[in-house]
OpenMM code with the backbone's topology and positions (N, CA, C; nanometers):
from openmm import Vec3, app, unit

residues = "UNK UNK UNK UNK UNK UNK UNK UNK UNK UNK UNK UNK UNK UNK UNK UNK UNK UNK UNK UNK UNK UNK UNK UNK UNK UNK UNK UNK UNK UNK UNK UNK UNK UNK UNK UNK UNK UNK UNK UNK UNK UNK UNK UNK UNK UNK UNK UNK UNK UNK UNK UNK UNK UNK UNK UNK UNK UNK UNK UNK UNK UNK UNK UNK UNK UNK UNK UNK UNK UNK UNK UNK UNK UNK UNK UNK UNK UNK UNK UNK UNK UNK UNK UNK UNK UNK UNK UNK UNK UNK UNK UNK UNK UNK UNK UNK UNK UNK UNK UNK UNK UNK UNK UNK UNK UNK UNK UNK UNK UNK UNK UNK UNK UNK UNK UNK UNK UNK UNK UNK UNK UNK UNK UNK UNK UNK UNK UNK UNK UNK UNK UNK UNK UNK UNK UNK UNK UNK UNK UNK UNK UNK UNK UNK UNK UNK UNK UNK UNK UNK UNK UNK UNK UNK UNK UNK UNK UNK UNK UNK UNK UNK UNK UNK UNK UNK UNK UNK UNK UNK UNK UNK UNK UNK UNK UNK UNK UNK UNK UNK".split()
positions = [
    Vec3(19.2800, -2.3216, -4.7678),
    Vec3(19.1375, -2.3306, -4.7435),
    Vec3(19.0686, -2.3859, -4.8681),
    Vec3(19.1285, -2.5004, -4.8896),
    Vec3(19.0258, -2.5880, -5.0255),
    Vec3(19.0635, -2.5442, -5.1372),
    Vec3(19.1780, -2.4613, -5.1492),
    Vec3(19.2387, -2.4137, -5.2837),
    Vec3(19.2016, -2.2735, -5.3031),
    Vec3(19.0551, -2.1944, -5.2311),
    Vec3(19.0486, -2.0835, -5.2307),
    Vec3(19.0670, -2.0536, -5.1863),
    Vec3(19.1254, -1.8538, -5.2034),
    Vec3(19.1775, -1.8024, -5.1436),
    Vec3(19.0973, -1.7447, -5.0427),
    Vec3(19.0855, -1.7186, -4.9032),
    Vec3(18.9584, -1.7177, -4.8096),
    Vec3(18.8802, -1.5945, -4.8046),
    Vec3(18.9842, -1.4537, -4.8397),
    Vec3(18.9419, -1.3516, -4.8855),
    Vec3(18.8231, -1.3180, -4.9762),
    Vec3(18.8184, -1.4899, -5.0537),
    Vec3(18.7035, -1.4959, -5.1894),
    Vec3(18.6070, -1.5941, -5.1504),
    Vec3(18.6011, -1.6500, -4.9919),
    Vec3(18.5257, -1.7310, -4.9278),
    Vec3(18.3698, -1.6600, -4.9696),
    Vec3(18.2737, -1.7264, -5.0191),
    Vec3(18.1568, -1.7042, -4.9916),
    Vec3(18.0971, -1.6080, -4.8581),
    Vec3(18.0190, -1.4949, -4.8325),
    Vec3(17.9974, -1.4408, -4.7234),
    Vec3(17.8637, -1.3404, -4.7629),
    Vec3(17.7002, -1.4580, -4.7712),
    Vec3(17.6265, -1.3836, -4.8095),
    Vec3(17.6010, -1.3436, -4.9606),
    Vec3(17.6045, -1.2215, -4.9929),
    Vec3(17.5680, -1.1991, -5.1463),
    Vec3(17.7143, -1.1635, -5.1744),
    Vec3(17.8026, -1.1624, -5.0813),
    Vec3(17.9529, -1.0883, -5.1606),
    Vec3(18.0527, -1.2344, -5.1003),
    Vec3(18.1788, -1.1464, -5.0828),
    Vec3(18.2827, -1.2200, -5.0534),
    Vec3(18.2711, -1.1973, -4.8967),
    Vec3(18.4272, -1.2537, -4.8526),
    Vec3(18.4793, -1.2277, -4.7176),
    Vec3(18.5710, -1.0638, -4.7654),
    Vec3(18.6533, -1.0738, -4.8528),
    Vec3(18.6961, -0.9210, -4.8746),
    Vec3(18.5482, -0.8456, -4.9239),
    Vec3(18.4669, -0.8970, -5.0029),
    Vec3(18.3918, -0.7673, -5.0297),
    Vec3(18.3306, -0.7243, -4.9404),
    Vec3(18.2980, -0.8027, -4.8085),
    Vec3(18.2092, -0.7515, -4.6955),
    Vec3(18.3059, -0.6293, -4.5871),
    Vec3(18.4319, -0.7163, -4.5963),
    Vec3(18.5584, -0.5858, -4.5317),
    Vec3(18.5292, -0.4676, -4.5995),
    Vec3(18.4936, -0.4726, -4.7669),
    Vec3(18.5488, -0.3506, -4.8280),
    Vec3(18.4497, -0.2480, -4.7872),
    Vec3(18.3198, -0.3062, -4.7929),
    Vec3(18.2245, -0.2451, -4.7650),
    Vec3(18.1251, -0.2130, -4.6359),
    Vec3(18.2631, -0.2357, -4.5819),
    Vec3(18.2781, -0.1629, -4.4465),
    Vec3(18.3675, -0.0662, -4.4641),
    Vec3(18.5025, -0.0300, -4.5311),
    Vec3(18.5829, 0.0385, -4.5482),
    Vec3(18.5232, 0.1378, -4.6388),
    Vec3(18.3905, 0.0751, -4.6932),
    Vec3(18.3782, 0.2269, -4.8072),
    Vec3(18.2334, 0.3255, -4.7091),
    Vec3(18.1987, 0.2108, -4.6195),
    Vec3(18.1460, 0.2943, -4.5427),
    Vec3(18.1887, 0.4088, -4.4065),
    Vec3(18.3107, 0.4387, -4.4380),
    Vec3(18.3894, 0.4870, -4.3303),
    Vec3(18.4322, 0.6134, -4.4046),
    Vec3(18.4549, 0.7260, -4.3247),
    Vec3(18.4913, 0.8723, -4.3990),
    Vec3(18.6195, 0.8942, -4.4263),
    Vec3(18.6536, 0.7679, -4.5121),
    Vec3(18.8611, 0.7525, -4.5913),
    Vec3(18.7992, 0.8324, -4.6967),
    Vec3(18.9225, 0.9181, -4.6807),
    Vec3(18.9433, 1.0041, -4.8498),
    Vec3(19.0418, 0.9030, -4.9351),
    Vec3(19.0913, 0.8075, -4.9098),
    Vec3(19.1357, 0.7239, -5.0228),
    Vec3(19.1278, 0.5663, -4.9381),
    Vec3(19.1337, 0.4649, -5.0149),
    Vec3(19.1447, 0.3126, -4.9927),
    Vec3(19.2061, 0.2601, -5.1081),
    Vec3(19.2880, 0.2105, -5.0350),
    Vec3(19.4239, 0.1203, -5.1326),
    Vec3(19.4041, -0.0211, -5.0915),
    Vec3(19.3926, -0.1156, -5.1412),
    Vec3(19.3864, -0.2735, -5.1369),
    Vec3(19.5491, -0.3424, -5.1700),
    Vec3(19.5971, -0.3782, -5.0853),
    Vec3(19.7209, -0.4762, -5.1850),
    Vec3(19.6687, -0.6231, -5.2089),
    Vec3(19.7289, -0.6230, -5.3061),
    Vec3(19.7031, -0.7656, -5.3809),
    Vec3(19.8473, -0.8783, -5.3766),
    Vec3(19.7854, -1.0016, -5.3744),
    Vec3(19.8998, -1.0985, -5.3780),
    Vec3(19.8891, -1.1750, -5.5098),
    Vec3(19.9170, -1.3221, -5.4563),
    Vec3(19.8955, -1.4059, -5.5710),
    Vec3(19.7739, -1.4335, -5.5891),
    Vec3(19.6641, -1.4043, -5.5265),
    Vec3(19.5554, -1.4228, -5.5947),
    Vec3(19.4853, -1.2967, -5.6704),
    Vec3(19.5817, -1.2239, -5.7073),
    Vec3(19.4895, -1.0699, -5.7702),
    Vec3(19.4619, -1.0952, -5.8849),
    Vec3(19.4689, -1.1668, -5.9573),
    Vec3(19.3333, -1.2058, -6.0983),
    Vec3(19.2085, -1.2493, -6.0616),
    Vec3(19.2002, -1.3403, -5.9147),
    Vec3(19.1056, -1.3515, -5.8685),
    Vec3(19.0567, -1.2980, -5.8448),
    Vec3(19.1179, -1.2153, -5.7309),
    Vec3(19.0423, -1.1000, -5.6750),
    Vec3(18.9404, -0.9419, -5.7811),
    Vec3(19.0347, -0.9453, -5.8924),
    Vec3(18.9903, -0.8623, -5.9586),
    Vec3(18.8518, -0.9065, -6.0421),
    Vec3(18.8386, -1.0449, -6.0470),
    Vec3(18.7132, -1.0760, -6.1571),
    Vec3(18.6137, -1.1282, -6.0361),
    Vec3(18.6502, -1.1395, -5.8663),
    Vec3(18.5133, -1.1590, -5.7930),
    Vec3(18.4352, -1.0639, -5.6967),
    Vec3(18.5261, -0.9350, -5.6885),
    Vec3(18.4920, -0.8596, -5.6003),
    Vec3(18.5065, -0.6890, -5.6947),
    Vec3(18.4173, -0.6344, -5.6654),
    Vec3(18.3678, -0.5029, -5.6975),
    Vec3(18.4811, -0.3946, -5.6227),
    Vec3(18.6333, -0.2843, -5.7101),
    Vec3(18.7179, -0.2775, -5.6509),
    Vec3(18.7089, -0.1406, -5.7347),
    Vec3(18.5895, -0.0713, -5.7671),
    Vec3(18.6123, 0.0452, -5.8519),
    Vec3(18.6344, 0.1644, -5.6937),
    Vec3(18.7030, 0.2636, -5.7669),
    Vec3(18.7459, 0.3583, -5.6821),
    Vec3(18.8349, 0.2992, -5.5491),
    Vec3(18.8782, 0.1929, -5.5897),
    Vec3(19.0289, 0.1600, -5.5016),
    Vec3(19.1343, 0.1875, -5.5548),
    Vec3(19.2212, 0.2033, -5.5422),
    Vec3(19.3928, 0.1816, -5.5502),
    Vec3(19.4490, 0.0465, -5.4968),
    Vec3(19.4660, -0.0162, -5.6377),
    Vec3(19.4918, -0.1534, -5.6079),
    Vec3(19.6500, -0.1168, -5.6339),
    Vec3(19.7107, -0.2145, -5.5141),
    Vec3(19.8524, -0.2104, -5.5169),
    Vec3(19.8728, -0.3136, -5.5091),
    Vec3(19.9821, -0.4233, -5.5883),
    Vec3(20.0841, -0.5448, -5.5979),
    Vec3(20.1307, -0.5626, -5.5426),
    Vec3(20.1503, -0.6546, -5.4350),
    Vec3(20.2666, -0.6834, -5.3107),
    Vec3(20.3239, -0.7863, -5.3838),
    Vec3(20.4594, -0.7477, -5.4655),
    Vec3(20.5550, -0.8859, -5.5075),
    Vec3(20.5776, -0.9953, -5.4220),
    Vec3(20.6265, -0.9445, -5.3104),
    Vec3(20.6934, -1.0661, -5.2208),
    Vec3(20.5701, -1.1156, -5.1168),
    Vec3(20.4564, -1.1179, -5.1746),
    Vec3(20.3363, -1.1691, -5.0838),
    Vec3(20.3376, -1.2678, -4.9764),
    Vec3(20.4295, -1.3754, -5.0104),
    Vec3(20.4315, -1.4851, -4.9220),
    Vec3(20.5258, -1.4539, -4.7966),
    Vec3(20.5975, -1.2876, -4.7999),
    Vec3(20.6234, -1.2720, -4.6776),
    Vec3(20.6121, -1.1875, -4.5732),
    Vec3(20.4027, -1.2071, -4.6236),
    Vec3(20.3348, -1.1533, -4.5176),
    Vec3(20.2938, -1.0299, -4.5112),
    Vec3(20.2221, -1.0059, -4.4162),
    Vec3(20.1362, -0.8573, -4.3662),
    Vec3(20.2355, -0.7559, -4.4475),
    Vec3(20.3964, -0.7587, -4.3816),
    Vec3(20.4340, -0.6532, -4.3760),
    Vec3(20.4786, -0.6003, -4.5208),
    Vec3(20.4664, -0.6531, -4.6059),
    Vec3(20.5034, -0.6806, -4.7600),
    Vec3(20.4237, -0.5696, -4.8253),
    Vec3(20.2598, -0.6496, -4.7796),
    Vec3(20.1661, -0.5736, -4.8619),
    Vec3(20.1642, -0.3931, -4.7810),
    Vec3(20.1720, -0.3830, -4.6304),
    Vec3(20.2181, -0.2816, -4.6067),
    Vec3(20.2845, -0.2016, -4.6591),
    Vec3(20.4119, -0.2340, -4.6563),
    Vec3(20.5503, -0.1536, -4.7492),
    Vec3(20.5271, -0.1546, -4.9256),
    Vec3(20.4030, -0.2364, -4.9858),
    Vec3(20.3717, -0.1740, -5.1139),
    Vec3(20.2882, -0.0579, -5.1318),
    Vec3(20.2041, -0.0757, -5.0016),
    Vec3(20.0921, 0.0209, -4.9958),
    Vec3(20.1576, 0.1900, -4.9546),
    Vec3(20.2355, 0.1614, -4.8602),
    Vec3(20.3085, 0.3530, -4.8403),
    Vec3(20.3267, 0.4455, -4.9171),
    Vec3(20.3905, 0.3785, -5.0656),
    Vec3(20.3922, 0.4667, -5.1376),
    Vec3(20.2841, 0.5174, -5.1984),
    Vec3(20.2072, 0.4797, -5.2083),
    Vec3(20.0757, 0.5061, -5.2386),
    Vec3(19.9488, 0.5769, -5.1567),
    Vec3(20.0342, 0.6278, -5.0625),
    Vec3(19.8930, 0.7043, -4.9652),
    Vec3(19.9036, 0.8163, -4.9710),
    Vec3(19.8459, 0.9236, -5.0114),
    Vec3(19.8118, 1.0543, -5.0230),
    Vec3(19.9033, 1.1006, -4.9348),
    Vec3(20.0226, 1.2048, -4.9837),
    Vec3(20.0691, 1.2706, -4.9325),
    Vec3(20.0005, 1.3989, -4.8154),
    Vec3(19.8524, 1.4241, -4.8195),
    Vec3(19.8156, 1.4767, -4.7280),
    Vec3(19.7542, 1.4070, -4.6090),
    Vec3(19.7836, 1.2692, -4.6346),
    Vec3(19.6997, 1.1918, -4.4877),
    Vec3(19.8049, 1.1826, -4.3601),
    Vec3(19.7217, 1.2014, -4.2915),
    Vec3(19.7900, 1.1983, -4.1488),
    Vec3(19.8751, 1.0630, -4.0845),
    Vec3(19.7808, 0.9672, -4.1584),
    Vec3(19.8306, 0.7915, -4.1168),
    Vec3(19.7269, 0.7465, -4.1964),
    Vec3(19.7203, 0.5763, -4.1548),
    Vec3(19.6532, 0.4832, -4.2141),
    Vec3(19.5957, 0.4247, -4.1061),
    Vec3(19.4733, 0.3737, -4.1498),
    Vec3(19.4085, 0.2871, -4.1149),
    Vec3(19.4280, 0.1407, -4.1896),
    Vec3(19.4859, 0.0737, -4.0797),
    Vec3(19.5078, -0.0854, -4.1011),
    Vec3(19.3842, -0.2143, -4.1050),
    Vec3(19.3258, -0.2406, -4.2164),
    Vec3(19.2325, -0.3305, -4.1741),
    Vec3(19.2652, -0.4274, -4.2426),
    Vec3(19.2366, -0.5859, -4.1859),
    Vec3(19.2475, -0.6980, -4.2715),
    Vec3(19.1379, -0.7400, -4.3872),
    Vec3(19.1745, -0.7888, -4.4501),
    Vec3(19.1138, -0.8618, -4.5884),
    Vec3(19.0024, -0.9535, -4.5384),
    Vec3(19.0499, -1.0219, -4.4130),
    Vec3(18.9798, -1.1679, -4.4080),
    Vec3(18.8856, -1.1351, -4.2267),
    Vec3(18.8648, -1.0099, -4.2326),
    Vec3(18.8724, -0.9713, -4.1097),
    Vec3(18.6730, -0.8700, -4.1365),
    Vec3(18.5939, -0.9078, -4.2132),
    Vec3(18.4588, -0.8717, -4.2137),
    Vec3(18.3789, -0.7555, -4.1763),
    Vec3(18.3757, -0.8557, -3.9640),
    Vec3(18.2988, -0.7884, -3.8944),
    Vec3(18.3608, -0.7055, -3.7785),
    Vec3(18.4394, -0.6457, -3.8464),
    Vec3(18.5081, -0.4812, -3.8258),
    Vec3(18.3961, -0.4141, -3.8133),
    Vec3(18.3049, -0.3462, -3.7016),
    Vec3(18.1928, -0.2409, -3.7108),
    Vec3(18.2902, -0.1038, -3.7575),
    Vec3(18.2049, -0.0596, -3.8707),
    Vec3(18.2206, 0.1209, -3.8786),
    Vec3(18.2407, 0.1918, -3.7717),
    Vec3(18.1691, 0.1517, -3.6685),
    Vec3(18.1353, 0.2370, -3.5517),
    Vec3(18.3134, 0.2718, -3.4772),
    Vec3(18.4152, 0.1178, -3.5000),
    Vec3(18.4481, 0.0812, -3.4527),
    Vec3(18.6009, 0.1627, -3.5154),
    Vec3(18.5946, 0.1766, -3.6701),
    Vec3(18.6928, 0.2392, -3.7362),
    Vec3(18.6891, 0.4137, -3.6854),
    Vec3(18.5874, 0.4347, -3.7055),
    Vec3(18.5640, 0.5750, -3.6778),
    Vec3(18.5989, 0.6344, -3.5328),
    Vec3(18.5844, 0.5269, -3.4307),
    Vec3(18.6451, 0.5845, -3.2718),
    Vec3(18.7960, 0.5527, -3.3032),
    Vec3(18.8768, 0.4546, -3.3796),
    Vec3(19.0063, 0.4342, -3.4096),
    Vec3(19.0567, 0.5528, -3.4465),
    Vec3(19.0063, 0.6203, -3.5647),
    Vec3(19.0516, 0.7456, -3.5886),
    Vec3(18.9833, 0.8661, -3.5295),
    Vec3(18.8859, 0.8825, -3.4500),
    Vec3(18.8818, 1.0321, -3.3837),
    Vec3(19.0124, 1.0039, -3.2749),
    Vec3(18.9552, 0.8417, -3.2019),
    Vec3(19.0588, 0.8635, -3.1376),
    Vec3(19.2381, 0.8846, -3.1190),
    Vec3(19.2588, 0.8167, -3.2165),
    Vec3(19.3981, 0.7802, -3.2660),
    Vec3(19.4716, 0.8644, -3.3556),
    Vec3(19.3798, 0.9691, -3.3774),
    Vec3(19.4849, 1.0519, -3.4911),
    Vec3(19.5334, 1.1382, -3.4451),
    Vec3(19.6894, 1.1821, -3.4594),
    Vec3(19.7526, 1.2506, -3.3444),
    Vec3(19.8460, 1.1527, -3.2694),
    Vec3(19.8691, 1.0039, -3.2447),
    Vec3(19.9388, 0.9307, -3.1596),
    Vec3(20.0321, 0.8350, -3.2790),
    Vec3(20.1344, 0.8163, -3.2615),
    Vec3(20.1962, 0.7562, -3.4062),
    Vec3(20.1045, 0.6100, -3.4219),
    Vec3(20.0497, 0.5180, -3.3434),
    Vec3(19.9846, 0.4061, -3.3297),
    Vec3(19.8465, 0.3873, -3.2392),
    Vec3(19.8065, 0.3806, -3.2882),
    Vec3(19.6580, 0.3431, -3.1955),
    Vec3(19.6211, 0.1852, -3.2411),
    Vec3(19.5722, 0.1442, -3.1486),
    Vec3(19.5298, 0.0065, -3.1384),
    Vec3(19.3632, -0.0284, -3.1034),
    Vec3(19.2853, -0.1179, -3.0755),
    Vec3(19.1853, -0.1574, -3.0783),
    Vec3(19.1950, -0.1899, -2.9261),
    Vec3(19.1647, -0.1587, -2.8294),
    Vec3(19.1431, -0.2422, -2.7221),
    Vec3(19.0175, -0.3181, -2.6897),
    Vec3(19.0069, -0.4384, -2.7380),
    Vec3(18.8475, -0.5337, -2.6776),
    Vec3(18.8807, -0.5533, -2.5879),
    Vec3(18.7270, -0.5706, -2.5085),
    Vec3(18.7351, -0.6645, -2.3917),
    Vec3(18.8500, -0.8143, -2.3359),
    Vec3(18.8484, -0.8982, -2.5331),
    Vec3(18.9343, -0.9908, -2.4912),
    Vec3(19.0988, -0.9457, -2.5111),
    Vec3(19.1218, -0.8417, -2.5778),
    Vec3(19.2625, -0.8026, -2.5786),
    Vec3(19.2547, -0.6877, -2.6940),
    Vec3(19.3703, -0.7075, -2.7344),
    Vec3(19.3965, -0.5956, -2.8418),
    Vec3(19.3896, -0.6549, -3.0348),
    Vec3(19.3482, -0.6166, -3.0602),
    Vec3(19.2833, -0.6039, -3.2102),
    Vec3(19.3045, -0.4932, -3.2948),
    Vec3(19.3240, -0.5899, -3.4329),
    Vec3(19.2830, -0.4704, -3.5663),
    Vec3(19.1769, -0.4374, -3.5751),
    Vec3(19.0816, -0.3068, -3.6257),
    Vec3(19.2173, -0.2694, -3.6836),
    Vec3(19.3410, -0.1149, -3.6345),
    Vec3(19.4328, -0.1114, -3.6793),
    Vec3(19.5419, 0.0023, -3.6314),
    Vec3(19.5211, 0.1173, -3.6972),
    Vec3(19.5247, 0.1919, -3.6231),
    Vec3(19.5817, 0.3338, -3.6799),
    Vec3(19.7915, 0.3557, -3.7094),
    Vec3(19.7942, 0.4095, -3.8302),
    Vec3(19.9583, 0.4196, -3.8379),
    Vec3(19.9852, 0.5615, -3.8996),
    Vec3(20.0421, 0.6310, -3.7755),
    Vec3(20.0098, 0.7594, -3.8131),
    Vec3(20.1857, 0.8071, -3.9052),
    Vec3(20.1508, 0.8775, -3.9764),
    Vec3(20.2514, 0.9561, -4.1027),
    Vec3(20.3895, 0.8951, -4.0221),
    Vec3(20.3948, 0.9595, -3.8758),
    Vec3(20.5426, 0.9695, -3.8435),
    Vec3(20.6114, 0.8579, -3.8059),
    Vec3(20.5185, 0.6916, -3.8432),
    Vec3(20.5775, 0.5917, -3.8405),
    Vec3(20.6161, 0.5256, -3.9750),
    Vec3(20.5777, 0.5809, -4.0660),
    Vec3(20.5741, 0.5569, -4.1809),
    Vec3(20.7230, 0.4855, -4.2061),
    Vec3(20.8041, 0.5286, -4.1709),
    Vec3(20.9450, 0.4713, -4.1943),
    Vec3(20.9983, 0.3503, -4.1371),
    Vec3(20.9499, 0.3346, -4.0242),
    Vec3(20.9528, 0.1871, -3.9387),
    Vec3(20.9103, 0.1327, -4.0256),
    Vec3(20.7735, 0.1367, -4.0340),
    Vec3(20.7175, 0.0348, -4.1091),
    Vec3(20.7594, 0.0097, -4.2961),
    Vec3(20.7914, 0.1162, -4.3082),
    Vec3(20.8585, 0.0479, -4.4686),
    Vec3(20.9436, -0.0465, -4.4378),
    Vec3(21.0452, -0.0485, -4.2921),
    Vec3(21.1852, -0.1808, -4.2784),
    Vec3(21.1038, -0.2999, -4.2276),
    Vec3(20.9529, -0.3276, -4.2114),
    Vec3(20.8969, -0.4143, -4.1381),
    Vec3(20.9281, -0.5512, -4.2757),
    Vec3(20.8988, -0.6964, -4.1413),
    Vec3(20.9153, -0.7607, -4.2569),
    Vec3(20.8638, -0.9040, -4.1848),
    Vec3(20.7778, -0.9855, -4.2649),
    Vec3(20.7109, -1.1236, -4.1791),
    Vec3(20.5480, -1.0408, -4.1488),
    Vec3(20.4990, -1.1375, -4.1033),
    Vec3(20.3925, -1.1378, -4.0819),
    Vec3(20.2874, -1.0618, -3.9635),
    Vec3(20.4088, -1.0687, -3.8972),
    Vec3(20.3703, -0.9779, -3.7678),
    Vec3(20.4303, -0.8686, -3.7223),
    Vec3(20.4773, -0.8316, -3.8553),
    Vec3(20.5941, -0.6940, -3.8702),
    Vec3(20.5310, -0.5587, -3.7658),
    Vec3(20.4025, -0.5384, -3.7721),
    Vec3(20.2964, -0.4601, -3.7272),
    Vec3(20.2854, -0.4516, -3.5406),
    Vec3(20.3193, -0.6130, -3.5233),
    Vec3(20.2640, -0.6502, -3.4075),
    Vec3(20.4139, -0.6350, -3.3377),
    Vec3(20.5001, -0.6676, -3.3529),
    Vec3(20.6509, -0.6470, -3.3155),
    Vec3(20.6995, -0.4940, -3.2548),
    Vec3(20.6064, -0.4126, -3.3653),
    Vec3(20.6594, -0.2715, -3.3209),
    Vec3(20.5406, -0.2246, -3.2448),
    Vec3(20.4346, -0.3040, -3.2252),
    Vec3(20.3368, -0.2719, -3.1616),
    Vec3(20.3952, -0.3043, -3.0232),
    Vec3(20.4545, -0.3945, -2.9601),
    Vec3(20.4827, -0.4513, -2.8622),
    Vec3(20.6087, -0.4299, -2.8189),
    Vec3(20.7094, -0.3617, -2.9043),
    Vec3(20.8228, -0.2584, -2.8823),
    Vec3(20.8975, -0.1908, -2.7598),
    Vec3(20.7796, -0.1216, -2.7274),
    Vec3(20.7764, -0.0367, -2.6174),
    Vec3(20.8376, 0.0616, -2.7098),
    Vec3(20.8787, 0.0407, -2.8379),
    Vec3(20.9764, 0.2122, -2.8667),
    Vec3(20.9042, 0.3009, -2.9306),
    Vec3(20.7721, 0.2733, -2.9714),
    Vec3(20.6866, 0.4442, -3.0110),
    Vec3(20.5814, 0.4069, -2.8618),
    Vec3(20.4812, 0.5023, -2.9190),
    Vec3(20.3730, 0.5446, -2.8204),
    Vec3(20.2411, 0.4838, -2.8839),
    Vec3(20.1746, 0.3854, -2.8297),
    Vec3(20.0802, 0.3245, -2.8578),
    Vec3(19.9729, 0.3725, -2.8332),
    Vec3(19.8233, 0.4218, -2.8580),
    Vec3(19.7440, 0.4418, -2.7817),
    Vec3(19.6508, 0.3585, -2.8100),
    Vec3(19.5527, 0.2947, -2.6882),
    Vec3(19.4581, 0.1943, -2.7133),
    Vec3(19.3835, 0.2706, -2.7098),
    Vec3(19.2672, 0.2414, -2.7757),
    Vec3(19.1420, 0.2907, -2.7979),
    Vec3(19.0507, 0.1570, -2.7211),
    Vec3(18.9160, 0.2185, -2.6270),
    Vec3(18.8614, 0.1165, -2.5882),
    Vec3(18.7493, 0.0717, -2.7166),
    Vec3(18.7050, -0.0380, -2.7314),
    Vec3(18.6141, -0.0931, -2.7829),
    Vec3(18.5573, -0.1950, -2.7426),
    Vec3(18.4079, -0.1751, -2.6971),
    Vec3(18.3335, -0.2531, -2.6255),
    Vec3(18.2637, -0.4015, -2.7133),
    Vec3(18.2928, -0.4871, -2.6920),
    Vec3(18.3063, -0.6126, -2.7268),
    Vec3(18.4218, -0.7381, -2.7409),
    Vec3(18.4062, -0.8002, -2.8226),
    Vec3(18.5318, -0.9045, -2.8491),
    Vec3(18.6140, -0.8829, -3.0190),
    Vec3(18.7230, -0.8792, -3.0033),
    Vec3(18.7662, -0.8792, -3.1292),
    Vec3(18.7044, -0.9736, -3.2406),
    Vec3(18.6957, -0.8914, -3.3651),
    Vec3(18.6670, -0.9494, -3.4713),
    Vec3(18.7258, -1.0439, -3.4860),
    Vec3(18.6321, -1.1828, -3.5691),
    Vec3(18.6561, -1.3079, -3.6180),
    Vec3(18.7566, -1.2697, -3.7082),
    Vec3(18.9231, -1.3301, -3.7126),
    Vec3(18.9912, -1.3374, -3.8400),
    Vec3(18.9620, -1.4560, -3.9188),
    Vec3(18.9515, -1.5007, -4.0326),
    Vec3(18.9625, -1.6036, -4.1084),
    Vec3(19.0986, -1.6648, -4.1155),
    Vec3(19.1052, -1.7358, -4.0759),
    Vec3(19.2175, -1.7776, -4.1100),
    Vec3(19.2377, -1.9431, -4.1180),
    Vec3(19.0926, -1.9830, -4.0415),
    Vec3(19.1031, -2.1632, -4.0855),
    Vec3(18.9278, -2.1835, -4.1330),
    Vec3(18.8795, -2.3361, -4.1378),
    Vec3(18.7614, -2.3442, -4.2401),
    Vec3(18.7109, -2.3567, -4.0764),
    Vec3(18.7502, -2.3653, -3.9631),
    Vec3(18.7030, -2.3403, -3.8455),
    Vec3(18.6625, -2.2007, -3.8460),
    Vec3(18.7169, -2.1172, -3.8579),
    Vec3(18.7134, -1.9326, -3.8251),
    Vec3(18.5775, -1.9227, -3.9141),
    Vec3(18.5628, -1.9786, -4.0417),
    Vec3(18.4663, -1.9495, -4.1464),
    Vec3(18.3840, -1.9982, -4.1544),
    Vec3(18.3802, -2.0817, -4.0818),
    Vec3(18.2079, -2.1277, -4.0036),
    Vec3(18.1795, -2.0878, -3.9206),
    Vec3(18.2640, -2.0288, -3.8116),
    Vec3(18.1517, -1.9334, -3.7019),
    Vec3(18.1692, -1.7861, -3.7578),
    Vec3(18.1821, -1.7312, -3.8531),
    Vec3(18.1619, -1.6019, -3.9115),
    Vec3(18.0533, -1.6213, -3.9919),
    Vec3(18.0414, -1.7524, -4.0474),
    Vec3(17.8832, -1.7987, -4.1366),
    Vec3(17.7686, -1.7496, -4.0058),
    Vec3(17.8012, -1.8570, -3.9086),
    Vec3(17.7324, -1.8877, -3.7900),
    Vec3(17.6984, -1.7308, -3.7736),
    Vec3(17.7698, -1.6356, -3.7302),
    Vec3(17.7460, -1.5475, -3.6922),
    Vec3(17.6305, -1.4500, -3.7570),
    Vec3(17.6658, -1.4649, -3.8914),
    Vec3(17.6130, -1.3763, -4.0007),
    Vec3(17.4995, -1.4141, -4.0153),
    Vec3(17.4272, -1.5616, -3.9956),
    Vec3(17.2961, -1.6265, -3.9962),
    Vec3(17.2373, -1.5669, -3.8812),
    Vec3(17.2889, -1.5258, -3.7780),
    Vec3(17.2253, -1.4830, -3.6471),
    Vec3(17.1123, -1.3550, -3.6523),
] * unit.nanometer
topology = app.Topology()
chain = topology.addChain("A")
for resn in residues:
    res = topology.addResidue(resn, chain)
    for name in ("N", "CA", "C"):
        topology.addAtom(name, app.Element.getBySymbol(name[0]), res)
């Protein structure tokens, strides 16, 4: 995306991650862990990351499930699961995290159900924790989501899944949106 990393895309007075984060710090987590790739010098001198747990994903370039399996070790031995949200992923409503986990805690996976399908972000509760450390690629998440071998629960959520960033297409109708 033009050499930047999209996470550090312009979005308003912050970033595209700082607008995620601050959705994540508006949500009732007793901890938030960030993994970082190859852009974490960046990330650290453009976005506001006090009271995170920043974690290093070495093998970044192979994907979701990387920064996952850096982040496990690092989650409070008293949490029940995790909440999965993307970096490049914004307009995640609060409203929207918070029915994820009343609803989802208790089921090893909960999912997002929109109107147009299924969406982040996930719930990953304690007793999957081990799957997912062997996950690996990009859609390590989505593989065991689609499994059939744990117990998924969708959660409904009324609308369309959140805009991901992922081309300079995606990041003009999340501009678009945000001007609205």
């Amino acid at each position: 995306m033009g050499g930047t990393p999209k996470q550090l895309l312009k979005l308003g007075a912050t970033t595209v991650l700082g607008a995620t984060l601050a959705v994540a710090r508006s949500c009732p987590f007793d901890q938030l862990i960030v993994t970082l790739g190859r852009a974490a010098d960046a990330v650290r001198k453009s976005v506001v990351l006090d009271g995170i747990d920043i974690v290093l994903a070495d093998d970044h370039a192979a994907g979701c499930s990387s920064s996952l399996r850096a982040a496990l070790p690092w989650v409070d031995p008293r949490a029940d699961g995790v909440v999965l949200m993307l970096g490049d992923q914004p307009s995640v409503a609060r409203r929207t995290v918070t029915k994820l986990v009343a609803c989802g805690r208790g089921a090893p996976i909960a999912v997002c159900r929109y109107d147009d399908g299924i969406g982040h972000p996930f719930w990953l509760g304690r007793s999957v924790f081990g799957a997912l450390s062997e996950l690996h690629g990009d859609k390590g998440v989505w593989r065991m989501i689609e499994s059939g071998s744990f117990d998924v629960r969708r959660v409904r959520i009324d609308g369309t899944t959140p805009l991901d960033v992922d081309t300079w297409d995606d990041y003009e109708r999340l501009l678009a949106s945000v001007a609205q």
